[in-house]
MMTF fields as JSON, N, C-alpha, C and O atoms, coordinates in Angstrom:
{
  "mmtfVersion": "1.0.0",
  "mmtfProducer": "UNKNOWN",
  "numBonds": 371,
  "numAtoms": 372,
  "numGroups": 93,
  "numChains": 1,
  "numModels": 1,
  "chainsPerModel": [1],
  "groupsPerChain": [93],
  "chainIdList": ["A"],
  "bondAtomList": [4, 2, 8, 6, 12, 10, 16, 14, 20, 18, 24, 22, 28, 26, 32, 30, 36, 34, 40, 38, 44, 42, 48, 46, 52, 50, 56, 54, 60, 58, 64, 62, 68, 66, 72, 70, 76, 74, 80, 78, 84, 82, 88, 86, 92, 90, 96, 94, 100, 98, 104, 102, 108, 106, 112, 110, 116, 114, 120, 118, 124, 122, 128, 126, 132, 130, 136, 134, 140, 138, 144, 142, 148, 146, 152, 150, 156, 154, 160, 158, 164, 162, 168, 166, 172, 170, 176, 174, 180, 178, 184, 182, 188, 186, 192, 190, 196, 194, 200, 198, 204, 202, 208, 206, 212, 210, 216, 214, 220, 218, 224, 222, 228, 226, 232, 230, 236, 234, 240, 238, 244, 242, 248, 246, 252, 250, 256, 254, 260, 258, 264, 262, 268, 266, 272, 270, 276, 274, 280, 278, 284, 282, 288, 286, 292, 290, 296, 294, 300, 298, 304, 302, 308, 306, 312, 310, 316, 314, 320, 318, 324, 322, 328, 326, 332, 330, 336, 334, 340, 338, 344, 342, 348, 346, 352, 350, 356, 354, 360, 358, 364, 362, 368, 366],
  "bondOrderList": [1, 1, 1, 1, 1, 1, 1, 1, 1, 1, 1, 1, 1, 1, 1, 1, 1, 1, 1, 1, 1, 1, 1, 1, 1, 1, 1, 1, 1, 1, 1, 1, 1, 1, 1, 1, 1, 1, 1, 1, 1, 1, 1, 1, 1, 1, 1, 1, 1, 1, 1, 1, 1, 1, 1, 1, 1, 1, 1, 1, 1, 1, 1, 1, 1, 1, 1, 1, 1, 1, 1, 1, 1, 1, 1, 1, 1, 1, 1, 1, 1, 1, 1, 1, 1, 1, 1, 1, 1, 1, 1, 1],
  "groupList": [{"groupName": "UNK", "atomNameList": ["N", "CA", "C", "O"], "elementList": ["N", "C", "C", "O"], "formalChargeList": [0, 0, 0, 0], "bondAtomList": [1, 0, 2, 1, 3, 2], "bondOrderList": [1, 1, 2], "singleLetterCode": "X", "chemCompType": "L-PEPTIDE LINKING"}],
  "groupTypeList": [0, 0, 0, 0, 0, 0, 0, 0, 0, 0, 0, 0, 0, 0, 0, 0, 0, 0, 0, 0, 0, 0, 0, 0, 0, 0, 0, 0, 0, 0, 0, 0, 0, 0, 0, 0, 0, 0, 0, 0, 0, 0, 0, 0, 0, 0, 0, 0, 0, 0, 0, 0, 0, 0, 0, 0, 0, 0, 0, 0, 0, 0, 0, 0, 0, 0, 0, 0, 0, 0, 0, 0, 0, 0, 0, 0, 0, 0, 0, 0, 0, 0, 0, 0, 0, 0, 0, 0, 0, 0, 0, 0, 0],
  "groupIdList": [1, 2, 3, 4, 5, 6, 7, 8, 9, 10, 11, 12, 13, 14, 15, 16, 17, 18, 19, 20, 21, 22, 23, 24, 25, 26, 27, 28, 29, 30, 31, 32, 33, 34, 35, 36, 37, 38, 39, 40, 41, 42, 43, 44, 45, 46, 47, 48, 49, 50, 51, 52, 53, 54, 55, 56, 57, 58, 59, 60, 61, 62, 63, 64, 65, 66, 67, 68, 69, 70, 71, 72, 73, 74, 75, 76, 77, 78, 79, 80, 81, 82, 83, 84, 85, 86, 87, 88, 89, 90, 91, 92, 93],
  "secStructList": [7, 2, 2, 2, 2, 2, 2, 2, 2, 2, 2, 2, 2, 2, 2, 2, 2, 2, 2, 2, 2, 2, 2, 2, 2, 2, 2, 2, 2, 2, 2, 2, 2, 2, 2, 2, 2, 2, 2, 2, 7, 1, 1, 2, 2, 2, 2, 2, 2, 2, 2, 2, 2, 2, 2, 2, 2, 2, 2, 2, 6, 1, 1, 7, 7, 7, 2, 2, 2, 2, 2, 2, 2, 2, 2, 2, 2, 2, 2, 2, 2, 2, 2, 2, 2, 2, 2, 2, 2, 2, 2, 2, 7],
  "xCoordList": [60.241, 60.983, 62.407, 63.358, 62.497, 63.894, 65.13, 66.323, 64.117, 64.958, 65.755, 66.941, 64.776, 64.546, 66.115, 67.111, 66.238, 67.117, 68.15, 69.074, 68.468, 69.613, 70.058, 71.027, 69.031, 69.878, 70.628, 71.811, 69.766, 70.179, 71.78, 72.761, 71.78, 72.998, 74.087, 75.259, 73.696, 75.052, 75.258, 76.384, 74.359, 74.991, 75.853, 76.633, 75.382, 76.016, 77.464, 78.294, 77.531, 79.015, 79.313, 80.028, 79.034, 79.808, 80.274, 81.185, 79.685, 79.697, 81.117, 82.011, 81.111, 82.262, 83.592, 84.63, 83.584, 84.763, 84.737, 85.833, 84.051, 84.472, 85.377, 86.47, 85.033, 85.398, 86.561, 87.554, 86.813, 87.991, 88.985, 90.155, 88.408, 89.664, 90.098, 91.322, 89.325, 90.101, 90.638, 91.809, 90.612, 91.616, 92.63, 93.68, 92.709, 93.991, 94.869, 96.083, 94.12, 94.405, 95.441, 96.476, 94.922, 95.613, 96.67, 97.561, 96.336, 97.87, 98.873, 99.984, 98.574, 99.402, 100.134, 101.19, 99.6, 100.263, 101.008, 102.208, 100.234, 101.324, 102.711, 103.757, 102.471, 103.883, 104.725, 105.852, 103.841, 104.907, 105.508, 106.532, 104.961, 105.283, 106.72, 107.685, 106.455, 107.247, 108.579, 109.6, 108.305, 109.603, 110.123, 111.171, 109.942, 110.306, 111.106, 112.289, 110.32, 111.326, 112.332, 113.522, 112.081, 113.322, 114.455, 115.004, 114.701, 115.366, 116.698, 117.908, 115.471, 116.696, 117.246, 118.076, 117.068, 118.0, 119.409, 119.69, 120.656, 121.998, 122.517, 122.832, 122.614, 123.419, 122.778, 121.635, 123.599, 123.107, 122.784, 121.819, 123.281, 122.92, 121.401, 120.539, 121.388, 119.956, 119.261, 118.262, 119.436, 117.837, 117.844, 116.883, 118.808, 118.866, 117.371, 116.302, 117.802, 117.321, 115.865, 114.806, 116.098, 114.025, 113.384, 112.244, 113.724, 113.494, 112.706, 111.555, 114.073, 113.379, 112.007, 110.919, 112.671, 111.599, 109.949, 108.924, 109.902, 108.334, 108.027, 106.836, 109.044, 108.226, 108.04, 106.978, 109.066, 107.919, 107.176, 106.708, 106.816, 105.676, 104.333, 103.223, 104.374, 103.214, 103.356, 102.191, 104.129, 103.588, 102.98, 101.777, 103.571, 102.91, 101.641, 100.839, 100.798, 99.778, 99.081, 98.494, 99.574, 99.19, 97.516, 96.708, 97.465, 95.801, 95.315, 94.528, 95.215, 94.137, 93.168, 93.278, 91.787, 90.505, 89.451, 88.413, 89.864, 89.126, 89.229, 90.353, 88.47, 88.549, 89.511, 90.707, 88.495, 88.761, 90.529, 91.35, 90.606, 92.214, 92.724, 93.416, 92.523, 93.173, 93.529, 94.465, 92.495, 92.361, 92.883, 92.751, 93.778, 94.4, 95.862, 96.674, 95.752, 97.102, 97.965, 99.149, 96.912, 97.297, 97.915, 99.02, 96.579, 97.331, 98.559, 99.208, 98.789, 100.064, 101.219, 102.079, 101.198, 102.107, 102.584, 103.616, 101.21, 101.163, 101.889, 102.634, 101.676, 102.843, 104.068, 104.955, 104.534, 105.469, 106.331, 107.537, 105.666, 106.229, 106.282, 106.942, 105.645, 106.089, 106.972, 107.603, 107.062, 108.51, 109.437, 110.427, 110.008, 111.02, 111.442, 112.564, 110.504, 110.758, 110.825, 111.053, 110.65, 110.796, 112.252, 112.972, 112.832, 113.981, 115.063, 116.192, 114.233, 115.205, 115.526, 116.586, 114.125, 114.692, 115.624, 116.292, 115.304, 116.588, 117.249, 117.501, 118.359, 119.249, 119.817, 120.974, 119.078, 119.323, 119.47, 120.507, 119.038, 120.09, 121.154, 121.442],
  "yCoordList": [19.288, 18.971, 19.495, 18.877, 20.474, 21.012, 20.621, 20.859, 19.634, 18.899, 17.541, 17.335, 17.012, 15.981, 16.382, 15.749, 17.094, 17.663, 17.759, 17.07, 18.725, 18.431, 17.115, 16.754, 16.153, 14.716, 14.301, 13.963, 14.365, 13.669, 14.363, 13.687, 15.653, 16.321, 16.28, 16.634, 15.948, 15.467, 14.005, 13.607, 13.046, 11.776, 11.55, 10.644, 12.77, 12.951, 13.273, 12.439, 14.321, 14.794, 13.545, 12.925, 13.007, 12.028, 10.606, 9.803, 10.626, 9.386, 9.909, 9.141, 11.165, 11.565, 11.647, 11.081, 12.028, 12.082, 10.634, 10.13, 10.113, 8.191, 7.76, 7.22, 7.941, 8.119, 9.092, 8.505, 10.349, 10.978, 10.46, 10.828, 9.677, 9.085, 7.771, 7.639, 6.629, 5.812, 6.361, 6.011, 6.814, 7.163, 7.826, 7.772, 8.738, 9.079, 8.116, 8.305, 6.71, 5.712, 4.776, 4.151, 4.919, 4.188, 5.03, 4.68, 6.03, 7.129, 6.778, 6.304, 6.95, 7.082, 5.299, 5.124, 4.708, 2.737, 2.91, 2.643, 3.541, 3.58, 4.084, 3.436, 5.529, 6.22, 5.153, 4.69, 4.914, 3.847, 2.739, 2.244, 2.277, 1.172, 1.292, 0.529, 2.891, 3.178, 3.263, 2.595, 4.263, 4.566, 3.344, 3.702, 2.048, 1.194, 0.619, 0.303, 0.475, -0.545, 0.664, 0.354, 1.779, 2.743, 1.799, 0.907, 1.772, 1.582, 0.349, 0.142, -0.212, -1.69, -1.095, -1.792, 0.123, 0.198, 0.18, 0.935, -0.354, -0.424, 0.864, 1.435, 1.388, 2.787, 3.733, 3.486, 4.982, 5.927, 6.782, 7.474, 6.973, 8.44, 8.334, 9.21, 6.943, 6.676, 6.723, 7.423, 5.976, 6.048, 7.668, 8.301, 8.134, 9.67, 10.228, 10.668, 10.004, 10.897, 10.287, 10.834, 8.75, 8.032, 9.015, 9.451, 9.199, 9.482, 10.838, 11.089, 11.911, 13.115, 13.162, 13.612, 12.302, 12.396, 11.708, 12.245, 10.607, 10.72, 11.392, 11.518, 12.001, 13.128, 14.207, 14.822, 14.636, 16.112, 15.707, 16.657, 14.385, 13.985, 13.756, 13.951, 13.421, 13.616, 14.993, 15.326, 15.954, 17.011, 17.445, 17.688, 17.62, 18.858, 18.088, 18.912, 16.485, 16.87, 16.121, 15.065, 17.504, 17.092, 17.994, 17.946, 18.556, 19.599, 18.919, 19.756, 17.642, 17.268, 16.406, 15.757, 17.12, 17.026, 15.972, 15.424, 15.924, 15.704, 14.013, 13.512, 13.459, 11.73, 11.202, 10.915, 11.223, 10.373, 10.732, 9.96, 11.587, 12.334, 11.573, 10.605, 11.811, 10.845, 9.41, 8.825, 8.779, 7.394, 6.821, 5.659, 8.255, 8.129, 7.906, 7.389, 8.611, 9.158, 7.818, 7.482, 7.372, 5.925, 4.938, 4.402, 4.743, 3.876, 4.094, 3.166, 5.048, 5.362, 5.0, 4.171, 5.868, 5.68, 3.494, 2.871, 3.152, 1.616, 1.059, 0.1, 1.786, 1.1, 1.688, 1.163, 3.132, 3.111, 2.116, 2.229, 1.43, 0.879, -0.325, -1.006, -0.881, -2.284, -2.283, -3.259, -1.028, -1.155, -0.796, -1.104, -0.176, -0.203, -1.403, -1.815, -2.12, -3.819, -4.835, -5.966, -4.652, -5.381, -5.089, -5.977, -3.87, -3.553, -4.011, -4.452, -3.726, -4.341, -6.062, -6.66, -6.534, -7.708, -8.411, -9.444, -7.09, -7.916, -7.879, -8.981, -6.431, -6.318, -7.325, -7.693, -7.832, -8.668, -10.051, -10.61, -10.637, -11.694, -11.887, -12.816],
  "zCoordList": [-37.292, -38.485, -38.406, -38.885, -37.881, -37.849, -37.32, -37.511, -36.263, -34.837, -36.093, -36.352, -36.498, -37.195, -38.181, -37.829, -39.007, -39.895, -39.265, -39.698, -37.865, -36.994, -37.129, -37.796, -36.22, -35.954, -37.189, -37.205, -38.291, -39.79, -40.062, -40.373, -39.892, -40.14, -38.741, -38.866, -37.826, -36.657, -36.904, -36.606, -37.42, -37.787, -39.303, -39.597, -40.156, -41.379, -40.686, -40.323, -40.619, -39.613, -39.168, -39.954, -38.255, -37.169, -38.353, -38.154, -39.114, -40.475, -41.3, -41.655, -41.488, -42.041, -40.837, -41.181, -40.071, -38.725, -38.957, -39.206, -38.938, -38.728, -40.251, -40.079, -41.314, -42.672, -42.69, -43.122, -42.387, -42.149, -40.805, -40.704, -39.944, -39.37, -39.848, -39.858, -40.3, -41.09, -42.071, -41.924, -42.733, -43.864, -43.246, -43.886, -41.711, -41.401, -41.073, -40.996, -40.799, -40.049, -41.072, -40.839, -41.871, -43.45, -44.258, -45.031, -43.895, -44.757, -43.491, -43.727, -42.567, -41.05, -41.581, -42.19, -41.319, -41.7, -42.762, -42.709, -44.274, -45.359, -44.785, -44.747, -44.295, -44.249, -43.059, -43.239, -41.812, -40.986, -41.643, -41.174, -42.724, -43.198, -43.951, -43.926, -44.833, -45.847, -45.169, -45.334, -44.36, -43.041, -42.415, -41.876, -42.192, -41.474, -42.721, -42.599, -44.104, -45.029, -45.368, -45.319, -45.648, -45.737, -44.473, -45.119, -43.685, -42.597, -43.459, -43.372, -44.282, -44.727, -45.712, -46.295, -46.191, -47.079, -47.03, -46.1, -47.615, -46.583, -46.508, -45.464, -47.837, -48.205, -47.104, -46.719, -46.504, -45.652, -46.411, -46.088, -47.335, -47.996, -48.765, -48.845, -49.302, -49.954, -49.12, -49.291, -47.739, -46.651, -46.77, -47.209, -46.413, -45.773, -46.853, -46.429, -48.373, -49.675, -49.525, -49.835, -48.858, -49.926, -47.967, -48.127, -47.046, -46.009, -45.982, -45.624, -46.661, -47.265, -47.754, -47.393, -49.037, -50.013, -49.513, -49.933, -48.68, -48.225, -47.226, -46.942, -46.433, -45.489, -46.288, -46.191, -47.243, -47.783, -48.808, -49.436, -49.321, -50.259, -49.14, -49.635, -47.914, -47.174, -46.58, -46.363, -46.207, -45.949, -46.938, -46.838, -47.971, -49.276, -49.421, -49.863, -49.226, -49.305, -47.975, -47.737, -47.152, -45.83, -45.693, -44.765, -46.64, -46.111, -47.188, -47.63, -48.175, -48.897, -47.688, -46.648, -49.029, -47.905, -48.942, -48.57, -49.847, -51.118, -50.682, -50.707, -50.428, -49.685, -51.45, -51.506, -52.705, -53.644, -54.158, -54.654, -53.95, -54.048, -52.979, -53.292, -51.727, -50.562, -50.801, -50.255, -51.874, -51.535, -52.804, -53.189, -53.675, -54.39, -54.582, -55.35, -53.407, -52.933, -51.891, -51.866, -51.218, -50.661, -51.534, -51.446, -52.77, -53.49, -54.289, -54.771, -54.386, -54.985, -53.955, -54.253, -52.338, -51.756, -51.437, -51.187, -51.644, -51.548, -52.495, -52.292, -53.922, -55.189, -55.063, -55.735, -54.036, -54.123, -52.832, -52.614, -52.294, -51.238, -51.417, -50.633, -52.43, -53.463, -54.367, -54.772, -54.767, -55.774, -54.957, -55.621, -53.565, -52.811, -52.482, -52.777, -51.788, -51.208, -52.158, -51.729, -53.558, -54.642, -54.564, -54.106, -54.98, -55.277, -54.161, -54.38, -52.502, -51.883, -52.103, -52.289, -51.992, -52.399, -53.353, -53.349, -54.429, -55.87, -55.3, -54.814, -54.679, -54.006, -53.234, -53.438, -52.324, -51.024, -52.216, -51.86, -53.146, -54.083, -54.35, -55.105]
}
């Protein structure tokens, strides 16, 4: 029985490492994504500031562990990366 309990708990583990790397996999795309439309912004000083501002908004919550917080945190960085490219687009009119 004990053996039995092991396996159950190294496939529990290995279920979560699979679950904790997609989600690194999906914060990692948000921020590339965010960083690439930063790039069109024309002004230097604004890329410089939105540039700042999502690298230390993913460091500071670079040790969340909490998945539903994580998958919170995506969608947010996702609406903030629709209202940048919205805005660029008005712009670019």
């Amino acid at each position: 029985m004990g053996a039995t309990v092991r396996v159950i708990s190294q496939r529990r583990q290995r279920a979560l490492c699979v679950v904790r790397f997609l989600q690194r996999q999906r914060v990692l795309a948000v921020y590339r994504r965010i960083l690439r439309t930063i790039r069109q912004v024309p002004d230097e000083a604004d890329r410089r500031y939105l540039r700042e501002w999502a690298r230390d908004e993913f460091r500071r919550n670079k040790e969340a562990s909490n998945p539903d917080a994580i998958r919170m945190m995506i969608t947010q960085a996702n609406m903030h990366l629709e209202e940048l490219q919205k805005s660029l687009a008005l712009a670019g009119s």
